[in-house]
N, C-alpha and C positions, 0 to 999 in steps of 0.2 A: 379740252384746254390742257396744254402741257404743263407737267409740274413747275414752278420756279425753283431756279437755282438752287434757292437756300432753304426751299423746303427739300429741293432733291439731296443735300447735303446732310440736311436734319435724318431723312431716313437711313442714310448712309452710317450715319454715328449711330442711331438706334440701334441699327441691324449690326454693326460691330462690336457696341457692346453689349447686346443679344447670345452672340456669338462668344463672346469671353466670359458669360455670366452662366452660361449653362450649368444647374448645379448635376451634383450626382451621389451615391451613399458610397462611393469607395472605387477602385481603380478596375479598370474593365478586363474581361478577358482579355484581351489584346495585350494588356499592359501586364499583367499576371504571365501568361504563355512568353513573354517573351526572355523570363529568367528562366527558362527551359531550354534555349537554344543553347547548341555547345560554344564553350569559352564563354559562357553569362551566368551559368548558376554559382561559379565561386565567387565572384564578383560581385552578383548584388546581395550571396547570404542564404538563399532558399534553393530550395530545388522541388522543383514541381513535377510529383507523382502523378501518372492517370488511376484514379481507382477503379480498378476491374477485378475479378471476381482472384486470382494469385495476391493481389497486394492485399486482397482483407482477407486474407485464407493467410498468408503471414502475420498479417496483424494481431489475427485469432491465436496464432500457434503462439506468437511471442506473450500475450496475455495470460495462458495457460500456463505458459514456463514460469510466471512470476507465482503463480500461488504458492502456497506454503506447502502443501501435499507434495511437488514438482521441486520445489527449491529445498525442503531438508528432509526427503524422504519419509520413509518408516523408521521408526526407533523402536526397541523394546522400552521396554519399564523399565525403572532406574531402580536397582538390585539392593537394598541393605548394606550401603560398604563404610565402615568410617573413614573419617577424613580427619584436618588439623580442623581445632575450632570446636568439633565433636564433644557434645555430655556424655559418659555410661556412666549409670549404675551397676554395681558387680555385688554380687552377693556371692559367698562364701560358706559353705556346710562342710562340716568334719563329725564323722561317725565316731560314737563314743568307743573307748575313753578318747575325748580329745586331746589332742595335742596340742598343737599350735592356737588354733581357735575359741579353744574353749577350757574350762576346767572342770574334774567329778569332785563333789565334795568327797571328804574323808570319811570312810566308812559307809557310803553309797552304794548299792548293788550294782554293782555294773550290767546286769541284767537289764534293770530298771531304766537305764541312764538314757537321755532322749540325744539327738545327734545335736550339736551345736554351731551354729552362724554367727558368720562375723558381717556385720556389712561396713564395708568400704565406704568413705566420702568420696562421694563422686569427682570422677577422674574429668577433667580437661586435655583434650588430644594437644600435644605441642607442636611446636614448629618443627619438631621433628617427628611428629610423629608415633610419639611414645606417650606410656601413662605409667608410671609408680606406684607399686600393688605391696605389702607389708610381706614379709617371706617369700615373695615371687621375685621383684627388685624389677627392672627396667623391660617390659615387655613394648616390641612394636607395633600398632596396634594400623597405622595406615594404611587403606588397601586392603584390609581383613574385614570379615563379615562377624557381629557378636556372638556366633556360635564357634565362630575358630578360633577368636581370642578366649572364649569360655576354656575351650580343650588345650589350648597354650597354658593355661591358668592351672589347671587339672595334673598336666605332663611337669611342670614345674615344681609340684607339690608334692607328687610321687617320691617316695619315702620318709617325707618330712611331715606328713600329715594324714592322720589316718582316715581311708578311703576318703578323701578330699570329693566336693564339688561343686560348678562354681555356674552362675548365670549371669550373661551379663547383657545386658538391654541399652539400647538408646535412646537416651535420656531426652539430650538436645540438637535437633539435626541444623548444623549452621553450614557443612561443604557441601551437602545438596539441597539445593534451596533455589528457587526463580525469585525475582525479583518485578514486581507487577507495580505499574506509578501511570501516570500521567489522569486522563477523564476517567479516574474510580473513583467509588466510596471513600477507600482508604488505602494510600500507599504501602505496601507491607514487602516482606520474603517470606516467602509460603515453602515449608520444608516437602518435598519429594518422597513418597511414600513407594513402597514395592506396588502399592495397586498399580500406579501407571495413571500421574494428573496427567490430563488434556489440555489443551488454550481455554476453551469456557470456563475448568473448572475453576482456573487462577482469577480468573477475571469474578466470578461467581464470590468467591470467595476474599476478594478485594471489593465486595460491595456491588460490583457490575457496574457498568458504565451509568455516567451521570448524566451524556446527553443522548437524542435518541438513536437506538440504534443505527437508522437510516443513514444519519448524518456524523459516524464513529467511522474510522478509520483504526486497524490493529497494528502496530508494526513489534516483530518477531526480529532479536536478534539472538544471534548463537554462532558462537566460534568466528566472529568477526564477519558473519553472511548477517545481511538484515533484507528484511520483506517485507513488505506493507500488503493488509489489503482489507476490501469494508467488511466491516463485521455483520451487516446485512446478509454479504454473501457465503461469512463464515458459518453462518447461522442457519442458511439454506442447503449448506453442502456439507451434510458429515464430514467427509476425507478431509477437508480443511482444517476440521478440530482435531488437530497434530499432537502425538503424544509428548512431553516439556521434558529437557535435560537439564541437568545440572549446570548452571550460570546461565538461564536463556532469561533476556528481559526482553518484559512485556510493553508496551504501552500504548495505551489508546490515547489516540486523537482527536479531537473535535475540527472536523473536516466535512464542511458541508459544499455538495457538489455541482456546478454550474456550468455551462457553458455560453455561449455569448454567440446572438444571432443580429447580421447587420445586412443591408442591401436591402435587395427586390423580395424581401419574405412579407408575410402578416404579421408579423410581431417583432420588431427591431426591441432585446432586450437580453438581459442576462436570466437565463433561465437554471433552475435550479433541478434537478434529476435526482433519483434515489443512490444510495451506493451502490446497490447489485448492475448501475450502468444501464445503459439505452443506444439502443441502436439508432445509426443520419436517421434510417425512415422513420422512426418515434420521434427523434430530435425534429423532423421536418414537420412532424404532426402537429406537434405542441407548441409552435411558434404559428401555426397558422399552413403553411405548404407555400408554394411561390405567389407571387401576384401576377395572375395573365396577363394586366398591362403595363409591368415592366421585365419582369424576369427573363433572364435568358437560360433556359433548360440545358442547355447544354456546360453552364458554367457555373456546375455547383462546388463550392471550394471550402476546404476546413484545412485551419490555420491548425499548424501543430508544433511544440519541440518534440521531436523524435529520437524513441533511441535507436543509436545505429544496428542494434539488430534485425530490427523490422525493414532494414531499405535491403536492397540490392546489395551484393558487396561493392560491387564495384564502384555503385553509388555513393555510397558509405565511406571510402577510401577519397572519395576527392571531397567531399563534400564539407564544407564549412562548419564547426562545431560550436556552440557555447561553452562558455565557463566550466559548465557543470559535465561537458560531454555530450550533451542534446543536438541532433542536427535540427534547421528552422526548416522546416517540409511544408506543401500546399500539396494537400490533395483534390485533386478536379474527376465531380463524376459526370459525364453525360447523361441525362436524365431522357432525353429523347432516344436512347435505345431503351425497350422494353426487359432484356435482361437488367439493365440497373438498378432497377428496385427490389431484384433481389439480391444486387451486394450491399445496396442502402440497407437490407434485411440483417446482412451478417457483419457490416460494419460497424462497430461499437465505437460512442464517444465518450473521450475525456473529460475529465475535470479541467477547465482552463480550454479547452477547444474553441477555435472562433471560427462561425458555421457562416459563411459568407455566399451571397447570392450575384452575380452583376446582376447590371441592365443590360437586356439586348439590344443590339446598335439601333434597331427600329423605335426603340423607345427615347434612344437618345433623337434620331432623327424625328420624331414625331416633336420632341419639343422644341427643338428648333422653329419648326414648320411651325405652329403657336407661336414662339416669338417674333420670326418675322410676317406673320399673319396681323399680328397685335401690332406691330410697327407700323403695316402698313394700311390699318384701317386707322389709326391714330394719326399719323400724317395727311392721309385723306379726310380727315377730322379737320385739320389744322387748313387745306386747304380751302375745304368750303367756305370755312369760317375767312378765310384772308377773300377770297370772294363775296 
């Protein structure tokens, strides 16, 4: 028996809004690849990398450049030098009979007589640089080490004071000093000593970080260059614990690290990772891997802002920037070549990364096929029934 009309009309609207209701977890291959094509990537904002085994072998290089070891070299130790700001104590000896420093009572053996010391009120380096010594007068002491201002003090003395000699130490060191703040114990300036502090030792000595390591970020500035990086990974790699100059601030952050997994995976969620970082194949672990009945292997995508060091130049040069300088990049790996799980291997994710899956078009056509199957056993519902 043929349909009637109005039933054949009723599955007509089913099957259309069937058709318009299709859901899905985010925009398909097709629709991704095609801010790839030339004259579309400045246009819609992104530019879509293939990840293959050059683009994470740049990625790696440009990661490497960011640590601290890379970005402010070797430094020696910071040498005993005064500055303005600087305490000494200076001490003063004159061999009897003194002069200047001292007096022999009368009728004393000068035999006898012991040498005698003056000591000085401690001196404050000025803005120029200078300190005010009693029978010396105006000595400049910036840039000099307490042994050379000693022999300054000495040469000055010479003939005015008999066999003069003078020590002079520091006191209070305030021109070399780091500055360590943010997630410690206790905000402080930690004075710089000839041993040669490291990064730990400031932090160590500011109480250490309050929250845990894992989830601590360090950032290192010095001479207007700053670097960030986890103190997990400082803590794992000697060479990163960089020897500290004079003005470098410290501060750790409280920077806990996530990335964000959406589509055809096992675990659609924001996932949190350590600071020493995780590579896509970890990230692909820990979310579950794809789902065989929706995923499309070949369209594995992580949302990034990039810096333009890591693209192509030429890339880089036409490519659409953020605020901040960041290009918006998609990188797409194929998963159905066998080599890609080993650049899933050496591709490391971000903090803030969005690890994206489509659906494969079979999976979108499979649910179709389901909706107009269900349309049209429900209309043949509706038929028997008008029968």
């Amino acid at each position: 028996m043929p349909i009637p009309p109005r039933l054949s009309a009723a599955l007509l609207l089913l099957l259309a809004t069937g058709c318009s209701t299709i859901g899905g977890s985010g925009p398909s291959a097709k629709a991704i690849g095609r801010a790839a094509r030339p004259g579309t990537a400045a246009d819609r904002g992104i530019s879509v990398v293939p990840l293959d085994e050059a683009t994470a072998r740049r990625a790696a290089a440009f990661a490497r450049a960011q640590r601290f070891a890379d970005v402010f070299g070797v430094v020696a130790p910071t040498s005993t030098v005064i500055g303005v700001g600087d305490v000494l104590d200076i001490a003063i000896w004159e061999a009897p009979p003194a002069v200047l420093f001292g007096a022999t009572p009368p009728g004393a053996n000068i035999g006898s007589a012991i040498a005698q010391s003056a000591g000085i009120p401690q001196q404050v380096v000025g803005e120029d640089g200078t300190i005010t010594i009693p029978f010396v007068g105006s000595v400049a002491v910036r840039g000099s080490t307490p042994q050379a201002v000693a022999r300054t003090i000495v040469a000055r003395l010479a003939g005015r004071a008999h066999s003069p000699q003078a020590i002079v130490r520091l006191a209070q060191n305030d021109s070399r000093a780091v500055t360590v703040m943010g997630e410690v114990g206790a905000t402080r300036r930690m004075p710089l000593t000839p041993r040669g502090e490291r990064l730990l030792d400031a932090l160590a000595a500011s109480g250490g970080s309050r929250q845990p390591v894992a989830k601590t970020t360090v950032q290192l500035t010095r001479a207007g260059r700053t670097a960030a990086m986890p103190l997990d990974a400082i803590v794992r790699d000697p060479t990163q614990n960089v020897m500290l100059q004079a003005g470098d601030v410290i501060t750790a952050i409280f920077q806990p690290y996530s990335f964000i997994a959406l589509g055809a995976v096992g675990q659609n969620a924001e996932v949190p990772f350590e600071g020493g970082g995780i590579s896509l194949a970890q990230a692909l672990g820990r979310i579950g891997g794809l789902r065989d009945d929706r995923a499309d292997v070949r369209s594995v995508f992580v949302f990034r802002l990039e810096h333009p060091e890591v693209l192509d130049p030429e890339m880089a040069r036409t490519a659409r920037r953020t605020a901040e300088g960041l290009v918006p990049v998609v990188y797409r790996l194929d998963l159905g070549q066998g080599a890609s799980f080993f650049t899933a291997q050496d591709f490391g994710i971000r903090d803030r990364d969005v690890l994206y899956v489509s659906n494969a078009p079979i999976a979108d056509l499979q649910k179709f096929l389901n909706i107009v199957s269900s349309a049209a056993f429900s209309v043949t519902g509706i038929n028997n029934a008008v029968q």
